[in-house]
N, C-alpha and C positions, 0 to 999 in steps of 0.2 A: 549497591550497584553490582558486586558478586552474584547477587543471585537473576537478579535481571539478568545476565550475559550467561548463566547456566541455564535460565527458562528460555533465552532465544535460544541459544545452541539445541536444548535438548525439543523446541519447538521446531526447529528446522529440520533436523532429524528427523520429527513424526511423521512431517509432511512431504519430507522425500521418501518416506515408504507407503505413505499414503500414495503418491504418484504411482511409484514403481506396482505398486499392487492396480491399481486403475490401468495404468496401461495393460500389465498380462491380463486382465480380466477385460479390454476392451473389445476382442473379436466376438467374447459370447453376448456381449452387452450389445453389439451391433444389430445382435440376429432380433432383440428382446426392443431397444428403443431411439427412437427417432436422431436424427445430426441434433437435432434442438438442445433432449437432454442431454448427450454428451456435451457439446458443447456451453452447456450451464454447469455441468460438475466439473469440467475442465477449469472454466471459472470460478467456482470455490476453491479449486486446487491454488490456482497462481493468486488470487486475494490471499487463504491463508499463508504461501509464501511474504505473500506482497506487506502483510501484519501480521506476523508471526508470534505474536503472543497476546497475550489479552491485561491492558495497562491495570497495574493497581492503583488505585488514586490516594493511597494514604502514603504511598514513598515519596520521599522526594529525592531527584537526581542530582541537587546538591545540595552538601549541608553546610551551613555558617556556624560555631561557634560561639555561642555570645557571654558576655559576664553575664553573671550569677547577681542579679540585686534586689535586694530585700527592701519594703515600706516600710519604715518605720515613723510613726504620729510624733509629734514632739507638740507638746504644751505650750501655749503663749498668752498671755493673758492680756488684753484690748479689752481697753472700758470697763473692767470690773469684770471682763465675761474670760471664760478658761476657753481659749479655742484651739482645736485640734489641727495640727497641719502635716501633713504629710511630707516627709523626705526621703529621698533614694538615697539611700545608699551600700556600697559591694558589700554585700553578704560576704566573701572571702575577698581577705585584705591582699591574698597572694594573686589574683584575680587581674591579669594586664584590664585596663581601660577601653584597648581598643577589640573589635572584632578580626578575629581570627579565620580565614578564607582557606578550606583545603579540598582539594580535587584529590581522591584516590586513583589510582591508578585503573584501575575497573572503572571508572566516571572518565579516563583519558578514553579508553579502548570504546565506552559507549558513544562519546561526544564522535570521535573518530568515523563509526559505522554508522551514524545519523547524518555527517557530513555527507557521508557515502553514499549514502540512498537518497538524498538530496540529491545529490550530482548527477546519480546513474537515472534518475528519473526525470529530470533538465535537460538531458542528455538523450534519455529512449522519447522526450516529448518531440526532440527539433529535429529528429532524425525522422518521423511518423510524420511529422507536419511538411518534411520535405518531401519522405516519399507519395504523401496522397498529393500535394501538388505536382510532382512531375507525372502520379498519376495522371491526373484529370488534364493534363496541358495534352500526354501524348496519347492520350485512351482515341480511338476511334469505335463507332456503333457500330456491330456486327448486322450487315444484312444479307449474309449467304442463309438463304432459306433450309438450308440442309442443315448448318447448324442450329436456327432459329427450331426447328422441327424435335431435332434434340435434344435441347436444351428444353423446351417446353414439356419435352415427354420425363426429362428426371425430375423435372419441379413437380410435376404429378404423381411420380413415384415416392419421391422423397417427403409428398404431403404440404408443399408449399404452394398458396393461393397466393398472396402479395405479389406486388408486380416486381420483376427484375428485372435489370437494364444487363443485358449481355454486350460487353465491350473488350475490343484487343487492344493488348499495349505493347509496343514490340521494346521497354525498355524491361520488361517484366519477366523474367524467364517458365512461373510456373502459375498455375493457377491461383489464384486471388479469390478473397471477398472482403470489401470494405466496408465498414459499418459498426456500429454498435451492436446491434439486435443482427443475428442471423438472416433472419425472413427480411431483412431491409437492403440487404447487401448487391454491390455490386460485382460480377465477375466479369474477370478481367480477361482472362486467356481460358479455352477449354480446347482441349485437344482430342482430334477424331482419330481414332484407330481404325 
């Protein structure tokens, strides 16, 4: 369990300089490729946050203890015939009987951060699910033709065909896009200078 909690530490680590280098390198990466690909390597970025190591399946994250017991055949003879039978018993006489249960302290601190990101993610689910519904309760359909005009000329720019729904929400304070898939999204607020 020690080394589990060195591989995420030293995995989180990689992946906040991986960030930090993506970000400075985002202005030249702008001139070169589309919202699309950044927004896909931003999403490899927060997934490798989001699983931050890569599981080994031969560990196990608790171990039991068990007695030590040897087969040993013991002879018996039925009807003239020598039959061989099988008995357990503890290879080591010092050996308690029952099974022994122990959590290291490293297996406390992992159970702990598993709770943790259980929570925090029960948590960033009902928080998303409230705001797309007060989205969509107070979203109104933008029909000022002057922003219709340009909004349709960045979707041109920006290389987006799919259709977008342009809507305000006056609970929103800053531009918006809802959705999975970029090219599906809807924006919420755009502001004309």
């Amino acid at each position: 369990m020690q080394n589990f909690m060195i591989t995420l530490l030293i995995c989180s680590v990689t992946m906040s300089l991986l960030a930090l280098l993506y970000m400075a390198s985002t202005p030249f990466l702008a001139k070169r490729y589309y919202e699309n690909g950044r927004y896909y390597a931003w999403l490899f970025i927060v997934i490798g946050f989001i699983i931050p190591f890569r599981p080994q399946w031969g560990n196990a994250l608790v171990t039991v203890d068990m007695p030590n017991y040897a087969i040993a055949p013991v002879s018996q003879i039925v009807n003239d015939t020598i039959v061989l039978v099988p008995t357990i018993t503890p290879a080591e006489s010092t050996m308690p009987l029952t099974t022994a249960f122990s959590i290291s302290w490293w297996q406390g601190i992992a159970m702990i951060w598993l709770i943790g990101i259980v929570g925090f993610i029960v948590y960033q689910a009902i928080r998303h699910y409230r705001f797309i519904k007060t989205a969509k309760r107070w979203s109104e359909v933008i029909t000022d033709e002057q922003m219709l005009s340009l909004f349709h000329e960045l979707k041109s720019e920006m290389g987006i065909k799919k259709r977008l729904e342009l809507q305000l929400c006056s609970c929103i304070g800053s531009p918006v896009m809802i959705g999975m898939d970029i090219t599906k999204a809807a924006i919420h607020r755009l502001d004309i200078r």
